[in-house]
C-alpha positions as MATLAB code, in Angstrom:
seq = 'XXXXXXXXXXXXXXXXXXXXXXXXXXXXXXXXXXXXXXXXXXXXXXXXXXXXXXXXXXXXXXXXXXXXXXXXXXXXXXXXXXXXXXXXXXXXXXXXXXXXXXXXXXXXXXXXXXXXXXXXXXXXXXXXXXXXXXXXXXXXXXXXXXXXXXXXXXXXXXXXXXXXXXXXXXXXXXXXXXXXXXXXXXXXXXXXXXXXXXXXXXXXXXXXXXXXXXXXXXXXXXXXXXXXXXXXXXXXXXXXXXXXXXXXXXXXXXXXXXXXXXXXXXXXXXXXXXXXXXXXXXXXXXXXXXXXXXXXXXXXXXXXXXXXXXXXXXXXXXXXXXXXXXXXXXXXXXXXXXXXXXXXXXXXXXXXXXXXXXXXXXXXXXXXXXXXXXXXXXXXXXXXXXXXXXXXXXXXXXXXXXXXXXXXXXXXXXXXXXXXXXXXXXXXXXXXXXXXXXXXXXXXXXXXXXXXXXXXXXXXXXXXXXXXXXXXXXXXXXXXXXXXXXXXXXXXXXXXXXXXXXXXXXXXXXXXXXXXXXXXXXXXXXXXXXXXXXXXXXXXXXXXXXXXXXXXXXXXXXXXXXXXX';
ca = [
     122.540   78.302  105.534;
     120.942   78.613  101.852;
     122.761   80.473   99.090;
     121.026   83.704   99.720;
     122.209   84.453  102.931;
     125.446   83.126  102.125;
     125.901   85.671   99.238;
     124.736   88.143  101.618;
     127.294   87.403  104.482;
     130.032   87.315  101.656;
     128.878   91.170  100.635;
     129.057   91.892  104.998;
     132.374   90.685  105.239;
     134.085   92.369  102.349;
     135.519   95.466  103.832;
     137.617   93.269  106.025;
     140.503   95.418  106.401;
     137.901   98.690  107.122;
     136.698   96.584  109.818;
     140.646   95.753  111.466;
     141.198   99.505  111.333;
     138.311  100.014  113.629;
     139.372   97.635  116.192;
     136.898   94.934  114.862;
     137.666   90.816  115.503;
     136.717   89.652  111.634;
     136.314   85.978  112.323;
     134.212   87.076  115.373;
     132.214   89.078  113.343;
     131.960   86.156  110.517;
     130.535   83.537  113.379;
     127.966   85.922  115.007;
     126.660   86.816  111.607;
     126.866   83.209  110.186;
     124.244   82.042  113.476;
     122.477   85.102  113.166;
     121.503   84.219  109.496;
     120.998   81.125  110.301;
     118.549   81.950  113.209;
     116.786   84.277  110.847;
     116.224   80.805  108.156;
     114.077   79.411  110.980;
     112.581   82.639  112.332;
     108.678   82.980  110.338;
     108.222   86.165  109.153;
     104.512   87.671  110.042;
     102.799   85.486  107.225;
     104.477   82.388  107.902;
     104.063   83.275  111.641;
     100.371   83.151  111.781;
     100.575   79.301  109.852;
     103.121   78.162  112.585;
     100.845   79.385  115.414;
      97.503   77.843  113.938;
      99.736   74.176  113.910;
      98.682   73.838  110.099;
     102.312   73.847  109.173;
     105.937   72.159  109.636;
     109.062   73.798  111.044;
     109.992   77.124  109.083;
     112.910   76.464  106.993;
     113.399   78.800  104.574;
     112.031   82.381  105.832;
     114.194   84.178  104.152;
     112.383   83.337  100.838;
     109.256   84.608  102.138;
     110.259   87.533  103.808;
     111.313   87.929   99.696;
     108.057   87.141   98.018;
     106.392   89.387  100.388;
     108.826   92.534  100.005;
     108.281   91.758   96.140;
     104.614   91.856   96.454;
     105.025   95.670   98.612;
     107.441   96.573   95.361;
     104.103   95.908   93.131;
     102.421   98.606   94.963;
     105.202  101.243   94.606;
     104.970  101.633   91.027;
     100.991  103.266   92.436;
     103.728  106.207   92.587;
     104.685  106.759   88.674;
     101.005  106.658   87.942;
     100.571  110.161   90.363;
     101.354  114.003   88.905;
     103.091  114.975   86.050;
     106.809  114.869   86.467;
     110.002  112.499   88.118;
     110.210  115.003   90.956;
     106.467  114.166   92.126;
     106.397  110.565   91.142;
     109.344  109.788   92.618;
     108.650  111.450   96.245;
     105.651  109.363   96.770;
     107.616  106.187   95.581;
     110.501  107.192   98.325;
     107.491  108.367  100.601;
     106.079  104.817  100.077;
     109.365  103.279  100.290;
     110.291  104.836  103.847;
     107.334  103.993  105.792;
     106.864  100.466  104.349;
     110.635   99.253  105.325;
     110.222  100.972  108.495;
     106.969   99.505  109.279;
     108.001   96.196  108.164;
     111.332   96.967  110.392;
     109.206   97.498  113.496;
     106.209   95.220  112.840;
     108.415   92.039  111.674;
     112.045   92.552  112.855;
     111.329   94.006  116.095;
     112.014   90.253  117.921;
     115.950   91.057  116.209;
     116.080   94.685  116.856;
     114.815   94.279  120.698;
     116.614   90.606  120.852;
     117.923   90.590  124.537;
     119.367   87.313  124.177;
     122.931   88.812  122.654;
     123.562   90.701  125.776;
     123.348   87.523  127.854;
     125.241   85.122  125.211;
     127.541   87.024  123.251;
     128.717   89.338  125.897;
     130.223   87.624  128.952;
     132.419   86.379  125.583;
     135.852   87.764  124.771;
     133.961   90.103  122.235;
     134.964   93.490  122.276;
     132.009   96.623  122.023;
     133.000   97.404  118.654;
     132.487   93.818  117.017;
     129.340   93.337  119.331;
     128.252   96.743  117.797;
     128.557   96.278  114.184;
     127.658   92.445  114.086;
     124.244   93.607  115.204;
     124.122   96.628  112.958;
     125.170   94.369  109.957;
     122.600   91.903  110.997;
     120.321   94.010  110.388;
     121.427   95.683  107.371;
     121.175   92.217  105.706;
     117.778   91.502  106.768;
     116.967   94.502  104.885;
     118.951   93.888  102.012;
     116.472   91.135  102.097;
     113.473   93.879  101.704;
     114.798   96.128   99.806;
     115.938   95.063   97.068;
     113.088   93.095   95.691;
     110.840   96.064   97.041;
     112.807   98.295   94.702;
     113.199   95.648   92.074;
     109.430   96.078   90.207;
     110.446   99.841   90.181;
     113.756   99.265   88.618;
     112.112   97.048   85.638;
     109.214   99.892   85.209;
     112.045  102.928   84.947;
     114.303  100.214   82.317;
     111.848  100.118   80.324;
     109.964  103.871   80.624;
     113.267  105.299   80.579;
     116.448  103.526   80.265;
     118.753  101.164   82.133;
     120.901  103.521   83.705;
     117.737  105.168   85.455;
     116.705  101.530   87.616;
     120.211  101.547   88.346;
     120.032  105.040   90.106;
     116.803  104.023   91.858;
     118.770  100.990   93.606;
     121.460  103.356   94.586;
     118.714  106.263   95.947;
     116.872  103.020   97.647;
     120.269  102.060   99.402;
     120.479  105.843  101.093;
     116.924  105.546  101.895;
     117.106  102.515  103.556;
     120.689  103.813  105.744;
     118.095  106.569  106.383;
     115.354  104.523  107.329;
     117.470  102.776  109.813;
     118.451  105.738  111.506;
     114.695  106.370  112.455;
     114.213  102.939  114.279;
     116.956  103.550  116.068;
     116.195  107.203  117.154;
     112.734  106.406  117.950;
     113.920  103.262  119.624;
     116.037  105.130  121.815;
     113.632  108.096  122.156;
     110.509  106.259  123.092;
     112.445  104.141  125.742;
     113.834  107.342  127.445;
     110.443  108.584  128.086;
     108.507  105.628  129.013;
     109.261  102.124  130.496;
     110.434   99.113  128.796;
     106.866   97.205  129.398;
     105.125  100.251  127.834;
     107.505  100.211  124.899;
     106.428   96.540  123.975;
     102.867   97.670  124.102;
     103.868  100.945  121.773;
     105.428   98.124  119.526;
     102.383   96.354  119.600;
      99.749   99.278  118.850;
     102.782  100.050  115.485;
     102.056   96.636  113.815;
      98.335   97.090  114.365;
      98.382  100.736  112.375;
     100.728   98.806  110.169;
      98.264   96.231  108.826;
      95.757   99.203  108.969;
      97.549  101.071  106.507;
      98.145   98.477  104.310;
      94.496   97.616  104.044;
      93.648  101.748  103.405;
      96.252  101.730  100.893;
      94.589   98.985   98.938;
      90.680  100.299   99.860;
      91.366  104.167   99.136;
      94.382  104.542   96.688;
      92.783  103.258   93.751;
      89.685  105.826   94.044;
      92.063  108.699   94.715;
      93.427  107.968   91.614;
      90.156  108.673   89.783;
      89.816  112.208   91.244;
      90.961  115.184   88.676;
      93.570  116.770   91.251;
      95.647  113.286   90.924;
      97.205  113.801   87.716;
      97.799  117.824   88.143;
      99.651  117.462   91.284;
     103.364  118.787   91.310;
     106.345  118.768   93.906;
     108.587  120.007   91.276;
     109.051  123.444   92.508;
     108.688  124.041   96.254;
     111.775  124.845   97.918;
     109.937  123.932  100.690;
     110.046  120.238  100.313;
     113.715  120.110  101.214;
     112.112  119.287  104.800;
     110.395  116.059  103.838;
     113.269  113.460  103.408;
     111.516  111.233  100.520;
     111.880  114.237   98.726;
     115.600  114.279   98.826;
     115.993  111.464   96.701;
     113.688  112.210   94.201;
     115.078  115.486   93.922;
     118.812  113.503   93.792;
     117.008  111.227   90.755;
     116.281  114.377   88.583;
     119.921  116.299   89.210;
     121.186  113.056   88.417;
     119.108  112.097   85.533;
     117.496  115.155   83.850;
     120.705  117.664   85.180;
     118.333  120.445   86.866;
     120.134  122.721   87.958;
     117.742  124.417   90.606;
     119.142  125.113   94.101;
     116.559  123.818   96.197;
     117.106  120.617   93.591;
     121.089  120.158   93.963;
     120.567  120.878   97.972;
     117.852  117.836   98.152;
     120.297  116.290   96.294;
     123.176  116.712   98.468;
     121.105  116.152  101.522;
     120.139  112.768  100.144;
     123.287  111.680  100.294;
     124.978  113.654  103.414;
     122.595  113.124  105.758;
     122.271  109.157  105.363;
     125.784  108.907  105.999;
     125.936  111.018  108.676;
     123.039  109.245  110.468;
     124.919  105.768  110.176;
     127.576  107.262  111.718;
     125.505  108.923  114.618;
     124.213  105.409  114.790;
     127.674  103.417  115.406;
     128.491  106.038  117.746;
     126.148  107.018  119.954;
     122.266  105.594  119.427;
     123.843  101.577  119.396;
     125.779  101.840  122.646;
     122.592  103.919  124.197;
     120.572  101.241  122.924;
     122.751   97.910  124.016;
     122.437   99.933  127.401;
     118.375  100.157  127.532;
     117.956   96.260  126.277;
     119.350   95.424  129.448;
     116.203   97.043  131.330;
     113.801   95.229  129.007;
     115.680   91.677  129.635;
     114.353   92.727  133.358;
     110.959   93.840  132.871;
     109.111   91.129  131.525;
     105.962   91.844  133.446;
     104.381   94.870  134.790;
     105.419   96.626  137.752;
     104.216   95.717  141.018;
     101.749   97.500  142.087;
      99.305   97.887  145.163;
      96.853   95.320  145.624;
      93.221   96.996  146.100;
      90.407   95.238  146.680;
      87.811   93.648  143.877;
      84.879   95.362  145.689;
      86.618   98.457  146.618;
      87.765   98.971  143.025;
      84.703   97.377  141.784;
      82.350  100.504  142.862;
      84.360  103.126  141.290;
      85.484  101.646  138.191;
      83.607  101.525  134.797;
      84.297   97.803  134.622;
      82.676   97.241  138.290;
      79.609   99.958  136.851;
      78.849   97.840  134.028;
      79.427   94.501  135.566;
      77.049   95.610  138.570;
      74.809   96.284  135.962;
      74.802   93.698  133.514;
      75.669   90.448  135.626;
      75.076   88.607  138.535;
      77.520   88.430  141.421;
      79.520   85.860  141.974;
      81.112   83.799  138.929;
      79.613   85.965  136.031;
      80.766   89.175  136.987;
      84.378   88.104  138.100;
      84.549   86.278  134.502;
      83.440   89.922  132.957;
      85.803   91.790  135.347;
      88.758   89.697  134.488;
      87.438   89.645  130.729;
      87.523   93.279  130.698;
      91.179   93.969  132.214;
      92.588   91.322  130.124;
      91.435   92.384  126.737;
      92.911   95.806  127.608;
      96.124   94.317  128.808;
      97.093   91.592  126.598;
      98.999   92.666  123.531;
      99.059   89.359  121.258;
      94.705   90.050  122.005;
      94.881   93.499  121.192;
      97.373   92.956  117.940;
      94.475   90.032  116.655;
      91.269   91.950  117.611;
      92.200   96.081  117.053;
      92.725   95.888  113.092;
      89.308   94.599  112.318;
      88.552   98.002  114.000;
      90.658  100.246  111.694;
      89.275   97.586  108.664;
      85.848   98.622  109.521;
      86.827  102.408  109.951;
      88.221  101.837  106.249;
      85.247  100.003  104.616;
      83.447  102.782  105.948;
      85.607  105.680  104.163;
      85.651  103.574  100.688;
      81.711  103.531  101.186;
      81.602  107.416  101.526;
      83.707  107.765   98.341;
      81.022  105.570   96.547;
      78.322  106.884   97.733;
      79.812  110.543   96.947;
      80.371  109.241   93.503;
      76.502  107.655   93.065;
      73.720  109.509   90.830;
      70.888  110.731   92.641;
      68.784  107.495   91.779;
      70.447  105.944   94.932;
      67.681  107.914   97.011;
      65.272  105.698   97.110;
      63.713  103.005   99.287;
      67.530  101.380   99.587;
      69.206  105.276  100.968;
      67.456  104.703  104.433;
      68.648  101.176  105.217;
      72.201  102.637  104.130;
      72.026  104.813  107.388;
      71.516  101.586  109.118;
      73.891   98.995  107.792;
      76.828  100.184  109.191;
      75.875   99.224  112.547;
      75.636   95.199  111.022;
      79.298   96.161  110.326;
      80.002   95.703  114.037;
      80.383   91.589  113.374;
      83.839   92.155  112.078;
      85.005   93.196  115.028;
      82.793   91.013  117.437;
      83.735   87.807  115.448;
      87.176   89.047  115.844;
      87.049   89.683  119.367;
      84.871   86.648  120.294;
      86.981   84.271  118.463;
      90.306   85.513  119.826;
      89.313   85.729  124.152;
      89.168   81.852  124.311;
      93.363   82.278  123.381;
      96.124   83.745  125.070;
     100.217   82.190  124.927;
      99.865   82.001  129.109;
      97.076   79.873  128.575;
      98.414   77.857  131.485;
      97.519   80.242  134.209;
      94.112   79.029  133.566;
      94.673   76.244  136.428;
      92.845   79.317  138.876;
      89.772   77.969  137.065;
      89.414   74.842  137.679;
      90.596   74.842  141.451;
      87.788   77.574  141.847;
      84.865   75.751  143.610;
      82.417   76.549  140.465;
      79.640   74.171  140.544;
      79.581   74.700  136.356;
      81.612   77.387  134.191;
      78.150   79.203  132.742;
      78.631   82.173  134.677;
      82.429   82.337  133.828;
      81.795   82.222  129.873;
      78.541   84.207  129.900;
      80.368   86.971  131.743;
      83.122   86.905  129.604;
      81.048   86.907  126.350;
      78.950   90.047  127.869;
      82.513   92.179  128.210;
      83.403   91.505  124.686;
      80.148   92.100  123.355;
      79.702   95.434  125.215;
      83.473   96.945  124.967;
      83.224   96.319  121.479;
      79.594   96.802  120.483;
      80.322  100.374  122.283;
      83.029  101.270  120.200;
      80.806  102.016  117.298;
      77.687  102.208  118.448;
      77.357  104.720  120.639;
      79.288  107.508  118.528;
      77.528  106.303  115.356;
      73.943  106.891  117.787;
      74.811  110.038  118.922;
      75.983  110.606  114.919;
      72.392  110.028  114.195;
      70.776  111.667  116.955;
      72.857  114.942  116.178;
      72.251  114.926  112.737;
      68.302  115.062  113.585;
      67.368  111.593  112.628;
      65.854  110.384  116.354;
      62.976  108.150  114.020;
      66.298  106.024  113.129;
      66.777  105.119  116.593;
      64.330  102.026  116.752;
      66.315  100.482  113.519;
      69.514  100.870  114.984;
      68.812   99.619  118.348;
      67.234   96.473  116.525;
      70.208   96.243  114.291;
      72.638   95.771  117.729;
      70.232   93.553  119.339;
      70.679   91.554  116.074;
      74.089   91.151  116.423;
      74.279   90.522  119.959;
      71.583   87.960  119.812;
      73.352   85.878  116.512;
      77.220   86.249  118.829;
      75.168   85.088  122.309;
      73.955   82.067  119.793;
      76.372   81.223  118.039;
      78.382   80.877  121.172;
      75.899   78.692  123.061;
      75.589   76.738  119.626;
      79.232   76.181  119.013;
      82.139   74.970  121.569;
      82.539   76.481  124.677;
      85.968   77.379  125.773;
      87.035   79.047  128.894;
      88.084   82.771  128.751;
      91.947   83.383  127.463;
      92.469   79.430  128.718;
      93.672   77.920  125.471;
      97.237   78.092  123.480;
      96.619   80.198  119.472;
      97.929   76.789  118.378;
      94.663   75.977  118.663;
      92.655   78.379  116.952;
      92.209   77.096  113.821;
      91.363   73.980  114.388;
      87.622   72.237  114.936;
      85.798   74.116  111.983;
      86.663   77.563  113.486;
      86.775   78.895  109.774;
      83.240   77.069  108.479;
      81.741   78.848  112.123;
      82.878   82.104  111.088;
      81.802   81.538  107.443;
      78.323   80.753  109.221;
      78.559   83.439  111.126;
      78.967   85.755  108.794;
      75.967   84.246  106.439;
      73.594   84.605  109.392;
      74.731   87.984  109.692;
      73.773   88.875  106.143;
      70.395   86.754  106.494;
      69.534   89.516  109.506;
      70.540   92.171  107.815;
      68.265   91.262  104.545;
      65.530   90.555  106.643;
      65.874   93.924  108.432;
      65.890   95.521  105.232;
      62.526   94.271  103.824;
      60.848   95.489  107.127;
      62.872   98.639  108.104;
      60.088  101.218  107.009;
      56.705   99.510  109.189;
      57.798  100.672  112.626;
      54.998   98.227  114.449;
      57.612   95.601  112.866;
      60.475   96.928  114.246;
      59.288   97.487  117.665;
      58.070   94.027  117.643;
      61.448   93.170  116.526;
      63.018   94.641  119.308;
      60.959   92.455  121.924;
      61.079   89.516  120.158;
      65.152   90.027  119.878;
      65.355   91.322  123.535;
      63.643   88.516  124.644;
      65.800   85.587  122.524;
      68.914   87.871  124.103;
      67.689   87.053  127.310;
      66.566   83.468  126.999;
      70.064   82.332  125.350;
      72.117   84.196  128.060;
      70.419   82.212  130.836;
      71.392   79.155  128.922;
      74.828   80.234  128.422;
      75.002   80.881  132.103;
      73.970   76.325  132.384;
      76.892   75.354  130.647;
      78.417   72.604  132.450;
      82.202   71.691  132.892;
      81.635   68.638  129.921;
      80.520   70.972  127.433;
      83.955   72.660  127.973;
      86.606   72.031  125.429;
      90.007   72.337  127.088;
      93.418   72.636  126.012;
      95.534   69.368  125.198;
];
């Protein structure tokens, strides 16, 4: 154990004699935390996760000082608050705002394997432990592992209010931060609790699942939008100060705690925040201990059982083939047989598989983003932007769409139960063409469709029908560089290979290539965008090379396969 978490388990343990009053074994309580922290030194946090998975790096050793580099890094961003409004009260809600959401995000999104950790109730339980040691050994396991956020998230605060102010002002932040984060943890567990008495225990690790993908969302809109808010007039004027109001938005409580503290205001709304910011904290930790922990040791037990879905009644592939979308399109775009059972199976799995859908659905909210920061440019531009360049602008979102395609190709070769791919190769398929071509034709649609058809009927409702042409040719462009670069590059069965291996073979120099020969179509496009007899030409001549590569996608042969070691 390195000297970090030793310091930290010496601050746990020093109430020893609060903890004999309450009926708690202390040397118990010193040995569960002591493996815990341990546990945690070896446990990757989501940066170092992603490196252990690709196989580029060695055993995780020291987590702990990552999971500090990266809090310090979200502390950087905070002080974004003391540049907003005009007074403590303001700047200081946004910081706690800020401060809330990122430790409970980062609670959910990188502590959820701890918080949801199963194991304890089938190892430390059948023990001579009593509830009450078993209680607060997890409770104090976490509070370190946030000691190990918070702090260096508030420390680039505390060194910008020591030196704008004085000292004795960083100091108060740290103590505000500490009832903020005894706050924060009274959230995960109440929506813990409240999310798993109103759905099932699978569902909840797919809720879990959809919260770290708006997580890394909202830390790439932070960075895109924040620094053009700042620019607008409104951002310095803005106020807080005096809205009684405001006493029902926690952050605000602390801030308003900061200025009784600091400045000695003396308004009632002010000294109630105040108050609040410290009462209700307190009381939370102790509706935690009491009731939400034993609740919540109760519903681990049903996700220990539930580690698949529920069973459910077999129907038939034909019989739910005709009525489903999936069967529609596959009917549609694929022949039967091979192809469309590799686009059926495609399909469900991509809207089933959570490590898939946590990989694939932020490039989705990344391109929703990149779209927003281009509206605030483009709202900022002078009228000399309305030239021959303001009509391809209409149309370049739609090249856009490789994010997500190179996202979503790149990630349905992978899946971590990669070895129920053995129903492939007992299958009597003379060659897996069909297989992959069908599986690269549910991709391309289910995500091509996500844009494409709200940004058409965008287009087509805004009176622009003569667009239509272009942006048709701009998604056979895409579709026609994914269907080639797929035939061009390795072929790999659908969801049939471990994430160990996806960064390996060149995978980043394809999607660097990739992305080039995106740009290349796109500039090409753009020099012939305004002669229509060019772009319906382009539309054959793309339709055509669409159709051509998928009937030599559909030859591959089992030696062109790459399989997993």
């Amino acid at each position: 154990m390195n000297r970090i978490n030793k310091a930290l388990l010496a601050l746990a343990l020093l109430p020893r004699n609060l903890y004999r009053r309450w009926g708690i074994d202390v040397s118990q309580l010193s040995a569960i935390l002591t493996a815990k922290l341990i546990m945690d030194d070896r446990r990757p946090n989501s940066i170092q996760a992603n490196r252990h998975q690709r196989g580029d790096g060695k055993e995780v050793k020291n987590a702990t000082i990552g999971t500090i580099i990266l809090s310090t890094v979200m502390g950087l961003v905070f002080l974004f608050a003391f540049a907003f409004g005009n007074d403590h009260v303001t700047r200081l809600t946004v910081y706690f705002g800020m401060f809330i959401i990122m430790l409970c995000m980062l609670l959910v999104s990188d502590f959820t394997s701890v918080l949801i950790d199963v194991r304890d109730n089938q190892i430390i339980l059948p023990k001579p432990v009593n509830d009450r040691t078993f209680i607060v050994s997890r409770l104090l396991h976490v509070f370190l592992h946030v000691c190990k956020l918070v702090f260096p998230m508030s420390l680039p605060g505390m060194v910008f209010l020591a030196f704008d102010s004085n000292p004795a002002a960083s100091l108060l932040l740290l103590f505000l931060a500490v009832f903020a984060t005894l706050f924060s943890v009274f959230l995960i567990n109440a929506v813990y609790i409240a999310i798993l008495r109103v759905t099932t225990p699978e569902r909840f690790k797919s809720i879990i699942s959809y919260v770290q993908i708006a997580f890394a969302i909202l830390i790439y809109a932070g960075s895109q939008l924040l620094p053009r808010f700042e620019e607008t007039a409104a951002f310095d004027e803005f106020t807080l100060a005096d809205k009684p109001w405001m006493l029902l938005v926690p952050p605000y409580w602390f801030a308003a705690a900061f200025d009784t503290v600091f400045s000695g205001s003396s308004k009632w709304f002010q000294v109630a925040a105040a108050l609040m910011a410290v009462a209700v904290p307190l009381l939370s930790i102790y509706l935690v201990v009491k009731y939400l922990a034993p609740a919540f040791n109760q519903k681990l037990a049903m996700i220990a059982g539930s580690e698949g879905p529920a069973v459910k009644t077999v129907v038939s592939p034909g019989a739910q083939g005709k009525s489903s979308l999936s069967g529609i399109l596959a009917r549609w775009l694929t022949k039967n047989g091979a192809e469309r059972a590799g686009f059926l199976f495609t399909w469900k799995m991509m809207a089933r598989s959570r490590e898939f859908k946590v990989r694939v659905y932020p490039s989705i909210g990344y391109l929703i983003v990149m779209m927003v920061a281009a509206m605030f440019r483009s709202h900022g531009g002078s009228e000399a932007d309305d030239g021959f360049f303001s009509g391809f602008k209409l149309i370049l979102p739609v090249y856009f769409i490789n994010i997500i395609l190179i996202a979503a190709v790149g990630q349905i070769a992978y899946s971590e139960k990669y070895k129920a791919a053995w129903m492939f190769f007992i299958s009597p398929l003379e060659r897996p063409g069909p297989l992959i071509s069908g599986a690269l034709k549910a991709t391309v649609l289910k995500f091509c469709s996500v844009i494409c058809i709200p940004f058409i009927l965008y287009r087509l409702l805004a009176g622009s029908p003569a667009e239509l042409p272009n942006i048709l040719l701009a998604i056979f462009n895409q579709v026609l560089i994914i269907f080639g670069m797929s035939l061009i590059g390795s072929s790999r069965l659908p969801f049939a290979n471990p994430f160990i291996e996806a960064n390996r073979g060149g995978q980043l120099m394809r999607l660097l290539l990739w992305l080039l020969l995106s740009g290349i179509v796109a500039l090409i496009h753009f020099l012939l965008f305004r002669n229509m007899f060019a772009v319906g030409a382009g539309l054959v001549l793309t339709a055509l090379g669409i159709w051509f590569v998928a009937q030599q996608l559909r030859k591959i042969s089992w030696e062109a396969v790459e399989l997993a070691d």
